[in-house]
N, C-alpha and C positions, 0 to 999 in steps of 0.2 A: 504494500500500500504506500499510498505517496499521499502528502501534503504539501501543503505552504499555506502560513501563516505570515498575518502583516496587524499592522493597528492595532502591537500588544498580544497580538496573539486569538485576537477576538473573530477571526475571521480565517477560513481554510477552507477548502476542498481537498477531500479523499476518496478518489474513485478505488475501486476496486482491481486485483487483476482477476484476469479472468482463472475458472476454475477447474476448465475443461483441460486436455492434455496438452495442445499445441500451445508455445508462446506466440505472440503476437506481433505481428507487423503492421505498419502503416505508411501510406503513401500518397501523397493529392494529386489527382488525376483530372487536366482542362484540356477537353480538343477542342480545337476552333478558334477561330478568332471575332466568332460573334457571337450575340447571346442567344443564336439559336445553336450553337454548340452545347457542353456538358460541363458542369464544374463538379468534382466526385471525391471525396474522403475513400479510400481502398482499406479494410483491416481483411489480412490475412494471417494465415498460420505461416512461421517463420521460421529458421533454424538461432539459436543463440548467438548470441554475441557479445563481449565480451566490451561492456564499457558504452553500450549501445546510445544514441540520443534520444531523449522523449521529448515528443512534439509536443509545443503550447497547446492549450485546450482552449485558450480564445486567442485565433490565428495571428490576428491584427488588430491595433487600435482602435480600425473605422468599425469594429463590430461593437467594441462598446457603447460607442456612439449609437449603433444601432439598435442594441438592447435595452439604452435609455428611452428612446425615441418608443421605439415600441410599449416599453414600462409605462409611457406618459408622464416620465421623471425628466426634469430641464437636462438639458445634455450638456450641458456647462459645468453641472456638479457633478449629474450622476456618472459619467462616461470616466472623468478621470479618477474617479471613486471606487470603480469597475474595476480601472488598471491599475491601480496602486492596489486593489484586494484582491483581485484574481488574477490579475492580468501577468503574473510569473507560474502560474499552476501548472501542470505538466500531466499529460497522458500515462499512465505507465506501459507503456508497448516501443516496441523499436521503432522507431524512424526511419522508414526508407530500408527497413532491417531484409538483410536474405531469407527469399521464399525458401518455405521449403515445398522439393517438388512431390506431388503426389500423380503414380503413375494411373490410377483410375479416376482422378479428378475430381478437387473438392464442389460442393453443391455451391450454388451462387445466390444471396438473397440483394434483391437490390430495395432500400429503406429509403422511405419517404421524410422530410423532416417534419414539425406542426410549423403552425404560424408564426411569425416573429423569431422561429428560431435558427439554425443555419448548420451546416455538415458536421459540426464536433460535435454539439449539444446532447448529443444520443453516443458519447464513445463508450460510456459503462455497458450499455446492450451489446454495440456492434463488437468490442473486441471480446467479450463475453462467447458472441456466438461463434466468433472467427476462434475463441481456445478451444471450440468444440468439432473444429473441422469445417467450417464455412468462411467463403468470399463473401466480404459483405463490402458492398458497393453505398454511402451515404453520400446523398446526392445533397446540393446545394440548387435549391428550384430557384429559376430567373422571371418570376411572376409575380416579385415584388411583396413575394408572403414572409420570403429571408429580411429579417433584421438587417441585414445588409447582404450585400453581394457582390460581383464585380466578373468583369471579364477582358480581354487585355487583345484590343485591335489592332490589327497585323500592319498598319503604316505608320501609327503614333509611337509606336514601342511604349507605352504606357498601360494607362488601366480604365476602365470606364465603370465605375459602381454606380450598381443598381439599391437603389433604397426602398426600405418597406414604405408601403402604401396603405393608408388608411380607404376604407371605403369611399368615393367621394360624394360629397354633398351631393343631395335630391337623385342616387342613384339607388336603385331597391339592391338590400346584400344580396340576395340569392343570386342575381343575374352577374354579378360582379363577382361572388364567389364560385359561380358556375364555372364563368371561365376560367378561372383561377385553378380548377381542379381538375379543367380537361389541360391544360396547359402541364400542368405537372404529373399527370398520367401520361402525357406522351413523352416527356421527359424521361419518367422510367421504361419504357418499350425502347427510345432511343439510346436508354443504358447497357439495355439487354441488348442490341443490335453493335452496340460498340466493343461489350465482352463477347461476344461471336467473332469481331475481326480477330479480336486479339488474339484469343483460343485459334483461332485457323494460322494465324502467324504471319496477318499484312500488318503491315508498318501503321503503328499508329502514334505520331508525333505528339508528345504534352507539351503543353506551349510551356507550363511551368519549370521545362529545362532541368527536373531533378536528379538524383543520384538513382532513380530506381527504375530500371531499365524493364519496361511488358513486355518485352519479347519475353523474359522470363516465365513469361503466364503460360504459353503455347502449350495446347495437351493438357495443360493443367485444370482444367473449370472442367464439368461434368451438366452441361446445356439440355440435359434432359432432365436433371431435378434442379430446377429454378421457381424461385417465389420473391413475393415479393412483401416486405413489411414497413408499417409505416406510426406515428404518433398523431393523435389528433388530426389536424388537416392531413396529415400525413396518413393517416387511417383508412378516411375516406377516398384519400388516392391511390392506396392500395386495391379497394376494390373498385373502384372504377379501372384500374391497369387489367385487372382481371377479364372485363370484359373488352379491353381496345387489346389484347394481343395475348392468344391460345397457348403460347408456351410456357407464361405461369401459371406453375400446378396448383400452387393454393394462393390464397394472403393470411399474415398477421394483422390485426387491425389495434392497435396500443388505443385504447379509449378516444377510439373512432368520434369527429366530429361529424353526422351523418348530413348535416343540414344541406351542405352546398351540393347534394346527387339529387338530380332530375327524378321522380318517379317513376318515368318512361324507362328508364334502367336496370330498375328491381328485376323484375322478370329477366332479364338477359346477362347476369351473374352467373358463370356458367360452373363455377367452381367454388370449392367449401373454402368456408373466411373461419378463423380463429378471434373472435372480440375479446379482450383483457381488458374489462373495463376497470379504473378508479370508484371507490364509493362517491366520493362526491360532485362529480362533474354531469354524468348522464342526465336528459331528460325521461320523461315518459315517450316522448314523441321519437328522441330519439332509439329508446331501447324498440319501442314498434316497427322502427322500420331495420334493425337487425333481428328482429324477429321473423319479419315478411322475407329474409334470406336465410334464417333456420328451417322456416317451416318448406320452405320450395329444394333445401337440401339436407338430410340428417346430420354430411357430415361438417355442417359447419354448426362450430360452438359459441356458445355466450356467455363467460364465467366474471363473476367482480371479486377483486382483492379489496377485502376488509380494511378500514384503515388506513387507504391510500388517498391523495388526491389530484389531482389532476398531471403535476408537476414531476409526482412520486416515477413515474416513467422517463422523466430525465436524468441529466446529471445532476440538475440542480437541487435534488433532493438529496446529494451528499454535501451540498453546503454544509456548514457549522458559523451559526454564529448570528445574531440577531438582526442583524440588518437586512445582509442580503436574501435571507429568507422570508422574511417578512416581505422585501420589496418582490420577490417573486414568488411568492405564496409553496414555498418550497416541501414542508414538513408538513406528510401527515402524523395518526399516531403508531404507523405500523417503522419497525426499525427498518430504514431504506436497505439494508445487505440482505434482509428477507425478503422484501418485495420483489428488490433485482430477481432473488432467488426462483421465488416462483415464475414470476414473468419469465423467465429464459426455459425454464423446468416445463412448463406448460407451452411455449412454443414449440422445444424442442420434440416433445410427444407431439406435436403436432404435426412436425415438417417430416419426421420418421416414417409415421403414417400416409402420407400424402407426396412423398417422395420418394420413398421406399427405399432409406436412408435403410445400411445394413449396420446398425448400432444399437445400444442398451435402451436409446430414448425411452422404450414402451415403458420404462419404469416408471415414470410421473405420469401414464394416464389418468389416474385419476383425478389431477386436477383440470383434465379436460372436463371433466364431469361435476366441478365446481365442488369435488370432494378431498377438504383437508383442511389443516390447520389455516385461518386468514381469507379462505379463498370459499363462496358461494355459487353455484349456478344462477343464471341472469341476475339479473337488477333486484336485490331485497327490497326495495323503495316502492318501485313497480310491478312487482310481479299483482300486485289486487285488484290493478285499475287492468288489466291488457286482457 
């Protein structure tokens, strides 16, 4: 486990490592030189290394900035408030560290981020899943849901960030979050089509010029068990990805925001979704309409972790420390290294089943079944009204 501490000590971040067999790697991955290209955080399974670097957990300054802005905290205080208290924190996984190769090829999950948030904010899941034997692809969406963003055009030699966007005046959210969510489901079909090049072994140029060479990938990803998972907005773009392109087997939905999917949709979710809801975020409204895709398939489930809230499926619910948790509504009352726990436990039955992963997974199904310690079958709130 890693911290850092600042401001007396009143303030840290301690992500976990992961728990699975493989150590972890990490890499940022930008084709293109315009924003209809990809910006991609990569954790994979790694080989050791001896003295390894850990990447910052918040990339750049301009994201502070952006986590202010989206907090609705002035960004004159709150941003360098940001960086002076997290803004040294560190991942614990290698940096650009050497893959290791596997000759029948690890599964590929490609992760949606939620709103306001951006490619690191979910690294306790993703490298969690990557100790377990998965590519995990955290994308950075260019639709203005990232806290901030940026993409780097091929005449200026510079950068062009993209900033979150609040709704605008006198436009209805649904039609503004609509696009919002086919824009980032195509996003990930366009992720899976870029792990396709790679895995076949054309050249695929990162504009970001780092030490960690894709050709390495070649032979290595296994394209026929691919899913794809996501948080919040990120949830909801999971299962829309489902139905814009056939070769994701399932989705993870991390306490899916269902609002911004068209109802025209429901019916043409052709694959079973995993829901991990938080206690206190769901509506009714929304638990109904993951129920309208339980009930059109068995195999998808609906389970809530006791205890948790909304936040608890990020990083930020390893904060410590009264401010910044408060300012991002960080802590429920479940201890965040359990929640991670289940959440990852209850995926991975998931992805086993549905991918036909040859591993132990099947051992946590029962928290598919919303049977165990913290963790219930759908919604206790709503289960009376549906």
């Amino acid at each position: 486990r890693l911290s850092c501490g600042s401001m007396g000590g009143t303030q840290s971040l301690v992500l976990p490592l992961g728990k699975g067999p493989h150590q972890v790697g990490c890499a940022d991955v930008m084709v293109g030189h315009t924003r209809q290209g990809l910006f991609l955080r990569l954790f994979y399974p790694c080989l050791p290394r001896e003295g390894a670097e850990r990447p910052l957990w918040i990339p750049r300054y301009e994201y502070c900035g952006g986590l202010a802005d989206f907090a609705g905290c002035n960004r004159r205080w709150c941003a360098p408030l940001l960086h002076v208290t997290i803004g040294s924190c560190r991942v614990p996984v290698s940096w650009n560290g050497p893959f290791k190769p596997c000759s029948s090829g690890y599964p590929l999950i490609i992760f949606s981020h939620g709103l306001g948030a951006f490619r690191t904010l979910y690294s306790s899941v993703c490298s969690e899943l990557a100790s377990w034997g998965f590519m995990v692809a955290a994308l950075e969406h260019r639709d203005h849901s990232a806290s901030a963003t940026y993409f780097c055009p091929a005449e200026a030699g510079g950068e062009e960030w993209i900033p979150y966007q609040r709704v605008p005046q006198g436009q209805k959210e649904f039609y503004f979050r609509n696009k919002q969510v086919h824009q980032r489901a195509e996003e990930c079909v366009r992720a899976l089509r870029l792990f396709e090049d790679i895995n076949s072994g054309k050249s695929v140029p990162n504009v970001l010029h780092q030490d960690f060479d894709l050709s390495v990938l070649k032979d290595s990803i296994d394209l026929t068990k691919v899913a794809v998972m996501g948080h919040s907005f990120g949830g909801v773009t999971a299962v829309l990805a489902l139905v814009k392109e056939p070769r994701f087997r399932c989705a993870v939905a991390l306490d899916a925001w269902m609002f911004p999917l068209e109802n025209a949709l429901y019916p043409e979710v052709p694959k079973p979704v995993l829901f991990i809801n938080t206690e206190k975020f769901q509506t009714p409204e929304s638990i109904a309409k993951m129920k309208r895709l339980s009930s059109r398939n068995s195999q998808t489930k609906i389970i809530t972790i006791l205890g948790s809230v909304h936040q608890s499926q990020t990083d930020f619910t390893f904060l410590t420390g009264k401010l910044l948790s408060h300012i991002f509504n960080a802590r429920g009352t479940l201890d965040p290294y359990k929640g991670l726990d289940i959440t990852i436990q209850a995926a991975l039955a998931f992805l086993q089943r549905h991918l036909n992963l040859e591993e132990e997974f099947h051992q946590w199904d029962n928290l598919l079944e919303g049977i165990g310690d913290s963790v219930v079958p759908e919604a206790p709130f709503c289960r009376p009204n549906l």
